[in-house]
C-alpha positions in Angstrom: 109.7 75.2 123.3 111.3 72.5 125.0 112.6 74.8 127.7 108.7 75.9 128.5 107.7 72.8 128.5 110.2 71.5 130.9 108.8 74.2 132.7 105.5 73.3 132.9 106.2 69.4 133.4 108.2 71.1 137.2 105.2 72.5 138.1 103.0 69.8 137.5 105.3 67.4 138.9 104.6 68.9 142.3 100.9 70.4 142.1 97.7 69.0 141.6 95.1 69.6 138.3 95.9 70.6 134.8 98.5 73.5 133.6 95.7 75.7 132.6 94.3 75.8 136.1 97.8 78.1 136.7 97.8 80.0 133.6 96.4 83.4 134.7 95.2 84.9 131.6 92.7 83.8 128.6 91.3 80.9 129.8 93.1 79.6 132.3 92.2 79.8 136.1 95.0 82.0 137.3 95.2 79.6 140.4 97.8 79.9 142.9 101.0 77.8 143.0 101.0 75.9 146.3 104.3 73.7 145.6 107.7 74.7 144.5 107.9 73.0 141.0 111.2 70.6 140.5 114.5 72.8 139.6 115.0 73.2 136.1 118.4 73.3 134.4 117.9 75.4 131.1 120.6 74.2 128.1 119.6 76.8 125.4 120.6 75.6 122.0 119.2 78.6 120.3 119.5 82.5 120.3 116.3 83.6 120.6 113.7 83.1 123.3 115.4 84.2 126.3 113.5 81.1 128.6 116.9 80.1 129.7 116.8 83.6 131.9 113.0 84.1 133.1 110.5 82.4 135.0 107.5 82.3 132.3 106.8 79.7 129.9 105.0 79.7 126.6 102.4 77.3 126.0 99.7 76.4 123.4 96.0 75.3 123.8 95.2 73.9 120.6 91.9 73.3 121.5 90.8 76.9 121.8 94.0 78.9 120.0 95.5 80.5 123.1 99.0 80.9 122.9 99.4 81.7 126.8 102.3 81.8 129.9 102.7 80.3 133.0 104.3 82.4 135.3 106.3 82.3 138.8 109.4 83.0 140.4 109.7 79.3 140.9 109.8 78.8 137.2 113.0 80.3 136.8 116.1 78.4 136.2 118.2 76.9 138.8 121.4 76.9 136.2 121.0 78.0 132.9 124.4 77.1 130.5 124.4 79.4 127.4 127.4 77.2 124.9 127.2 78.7 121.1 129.0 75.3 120.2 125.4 74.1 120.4 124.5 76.8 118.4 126.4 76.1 115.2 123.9 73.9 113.2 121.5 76.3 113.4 120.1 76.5 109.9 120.6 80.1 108.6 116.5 81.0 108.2 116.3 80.0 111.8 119.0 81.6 113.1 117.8 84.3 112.2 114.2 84.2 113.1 115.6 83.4 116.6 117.9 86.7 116.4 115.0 88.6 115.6 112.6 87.5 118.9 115.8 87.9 120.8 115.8 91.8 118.9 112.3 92.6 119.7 112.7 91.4 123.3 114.9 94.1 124.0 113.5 96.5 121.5 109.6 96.4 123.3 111.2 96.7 126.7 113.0 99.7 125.6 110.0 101.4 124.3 107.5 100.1 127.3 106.4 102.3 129.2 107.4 100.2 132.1 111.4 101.1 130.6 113.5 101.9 133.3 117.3 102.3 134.1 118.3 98.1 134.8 116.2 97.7 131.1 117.4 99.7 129.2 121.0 99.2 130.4 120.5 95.4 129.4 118.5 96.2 125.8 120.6 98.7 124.4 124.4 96.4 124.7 121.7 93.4 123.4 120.4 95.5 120.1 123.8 96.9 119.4 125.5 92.9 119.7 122.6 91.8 117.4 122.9 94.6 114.7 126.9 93.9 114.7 126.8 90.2 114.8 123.4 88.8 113.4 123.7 89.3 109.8 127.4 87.3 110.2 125.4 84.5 111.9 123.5 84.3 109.3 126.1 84.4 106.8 128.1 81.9 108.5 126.6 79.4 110.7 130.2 78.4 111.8 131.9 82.0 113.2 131.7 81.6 116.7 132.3 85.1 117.4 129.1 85.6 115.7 127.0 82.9 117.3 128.9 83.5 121.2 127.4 87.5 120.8 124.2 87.0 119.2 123.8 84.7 122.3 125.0 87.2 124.7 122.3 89.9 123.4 119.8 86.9 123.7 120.9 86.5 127.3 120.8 90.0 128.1 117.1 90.4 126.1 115.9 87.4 128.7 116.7 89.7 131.4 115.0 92.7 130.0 112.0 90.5 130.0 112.5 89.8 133.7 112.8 93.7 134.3 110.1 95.7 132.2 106.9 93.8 130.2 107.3 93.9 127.2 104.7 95.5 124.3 101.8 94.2 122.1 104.0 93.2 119.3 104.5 89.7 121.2 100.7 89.4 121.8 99.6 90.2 118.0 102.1 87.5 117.2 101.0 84.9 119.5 97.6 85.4 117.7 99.2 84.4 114.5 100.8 81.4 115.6 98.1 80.0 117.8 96.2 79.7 114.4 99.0 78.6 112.5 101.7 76.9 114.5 103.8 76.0 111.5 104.4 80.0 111.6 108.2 79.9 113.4 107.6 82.9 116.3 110.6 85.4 115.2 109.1 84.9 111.4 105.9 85.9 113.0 107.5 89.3 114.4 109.1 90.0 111.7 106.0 90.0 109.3 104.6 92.6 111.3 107.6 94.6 113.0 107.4 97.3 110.3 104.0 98.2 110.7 103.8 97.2 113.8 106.6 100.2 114.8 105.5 102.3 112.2 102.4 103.1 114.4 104.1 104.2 117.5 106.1 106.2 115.3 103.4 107.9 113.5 101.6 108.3 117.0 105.0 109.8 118.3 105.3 107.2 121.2 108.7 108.1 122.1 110.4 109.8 119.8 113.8 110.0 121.1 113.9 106.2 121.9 113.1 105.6 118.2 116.1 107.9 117.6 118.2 106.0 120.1 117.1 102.8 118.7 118.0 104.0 114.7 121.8 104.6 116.4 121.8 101.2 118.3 120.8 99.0 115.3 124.2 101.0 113.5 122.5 104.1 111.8 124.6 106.8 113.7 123.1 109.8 111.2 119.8 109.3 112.7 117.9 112.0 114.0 114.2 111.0 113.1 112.1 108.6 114.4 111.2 107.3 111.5 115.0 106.3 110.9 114.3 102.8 113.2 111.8 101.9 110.8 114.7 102.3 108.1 117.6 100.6 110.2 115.0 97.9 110.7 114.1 97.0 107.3 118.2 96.9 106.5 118.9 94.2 109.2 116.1 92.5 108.4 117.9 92.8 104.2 120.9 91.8 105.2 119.9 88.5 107.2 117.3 87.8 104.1 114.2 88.0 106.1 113.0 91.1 104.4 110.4 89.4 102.2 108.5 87.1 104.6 105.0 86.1 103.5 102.0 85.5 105.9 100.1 83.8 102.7 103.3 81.0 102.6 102.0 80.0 105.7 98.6 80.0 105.4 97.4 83.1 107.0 94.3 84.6 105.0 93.4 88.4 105.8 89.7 87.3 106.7 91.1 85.6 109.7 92.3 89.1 111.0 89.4 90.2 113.0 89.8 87.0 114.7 93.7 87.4 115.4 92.5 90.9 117.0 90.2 89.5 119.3 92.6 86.7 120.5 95.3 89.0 121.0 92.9 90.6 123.2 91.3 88.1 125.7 94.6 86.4 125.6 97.4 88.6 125.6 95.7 91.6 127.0 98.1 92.7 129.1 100.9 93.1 126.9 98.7 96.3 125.8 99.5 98.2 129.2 102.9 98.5 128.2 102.2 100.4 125.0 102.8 104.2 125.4 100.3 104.5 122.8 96.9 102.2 122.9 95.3 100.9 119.9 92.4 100.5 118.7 91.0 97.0 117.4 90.4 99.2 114.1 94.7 99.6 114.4 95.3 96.2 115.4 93.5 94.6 112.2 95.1 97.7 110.2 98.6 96.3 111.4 97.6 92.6 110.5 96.6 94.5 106.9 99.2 96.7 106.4 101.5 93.4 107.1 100.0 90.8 104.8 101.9 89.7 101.5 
């Protein structure tokens, strides 16, 4: 957050109006950026959201519940210093709600149907340093071995987002935490990564990626898609994320028609990545399916 906002207070710092007028989706006014924003120097003191690598940055309207991006070549970072000694008082919870965003970053790229050879180069080394190295995060805030990989897959998943758009798991989970910003993003993903995956795999997206996948996250028996979903749910076990509740944070299942409309004017185009489209019937079936 602080790293998105930085980015935002560059560009303002050297064009005219309010951020919105440059945001180019939902709401926003998808203007042009006339003046290189201020350089940015990103210091990333978690493992998780990748800004320190890309030129977007996330940003609430509270006023209307669009969790949206700015976007431009400008916005990325002149210097970005990636320490895990400023890691290590990461709480555990958090560390590995982070791991997870910095997971799914690599996991929708490799999946989009935008993949291609510089992607999936950079997601399949982050997935296999997260599966290998989260769960000892977790464990133990203070093994830097732990914390310096889980922020090398985080680094590497901030380039896969520079190189492929990434799916609609992002933009259902914006939805939720527009509504309900005490909802920590990577909690958010998590809630609804099993269902979520379930449906391409049901839909038979891309099978052998979902195989590939299974064998990344450590499962080298796998030869069914359906094995990611498994290899999935264990990481998320043994980081003791398994059991995440959308009801402790508020969320109420009449609100998802509402989340599947958001996710649609605002984060539309995360849904052109998806080798398989949904319907708003499956997006609200994944919000239900996902609900404790």
């Amino acid at each position: 957050s602080v790293m998105d906002c930085s980015k935002a207070i560059a560009l303002l710092a050297t064009n005219e109006g309010d951020l919105w007028d440059y945001v180019a989706i939902g709401s926003g006014k998808g203007q042009l950026i006339q003046n290189r924003p201020l350089p940015i120097i990103a210091i990333t003191t978690t493992a998780g959201t990748g800004s320190e690598t890309d030129g977007c940055g996330v940003i609430t309207k509270e006023e209307t519940n669009e969790k949206a991006f700015i976007m431009h070549p400008s916005l990325f970072p002149f210097l970005a210093i990636v320490d895990p000694e400023l890691m290590l008082s990461v709480p555990p919870r958090f560390t590995a709600f982070q791991g997870f965003d910095a997971l799914f970053h690599s996991v929708e790229g490799f999946i989009a149907a935008s993949a291609n050879l510089a992607s999936d180069m950079n997601a399949r080394e982050a997935i296999r340093n997260i599966a290998r190295y989260l769960p000892r995060a977790v464990k133990d805030g203070s093994d830097l071995e732990a914390r310096t990989c889980v922020a090398f897959a985080n680094t590497l998943s901030g380039a896969v987002m520079t190189l492929t758009l990434l799916t609609s798991e992002h933009g259902l989970e914006h939805a939720l935490s527009a509504y309900h910003p005490n909802l920590p993003h990577g909690a958010g993903l998590i809630m609804i990564s099993k269902a979520y995956f379930s449906y391409f795999v049901r839909n038979h997206g891309c099978d052998d990626r979902f195989v590939e996948l299974a064998q990344l996250l450590g499962m080298s028996e796998a030869t069914e898609p359906e094995d990611f979903i498994t290899a999935l749910v264990r990481l998320q076990e043994a980081c003791g994320v398994a059991d995440l509740k959308m009801s402790d944070y508020g969320i109420t299942p009449d609100e998802f028609e509402t989340f599947m409309r958001n996710t649609r004017e605002v984060m539309g185009i995360m849904f052109t990545a998806d080798r398989v489209q949904m319907s708003d019937e499956d997006i609200v079936r994944i919000f239900a399916e996902s609900y404790k």
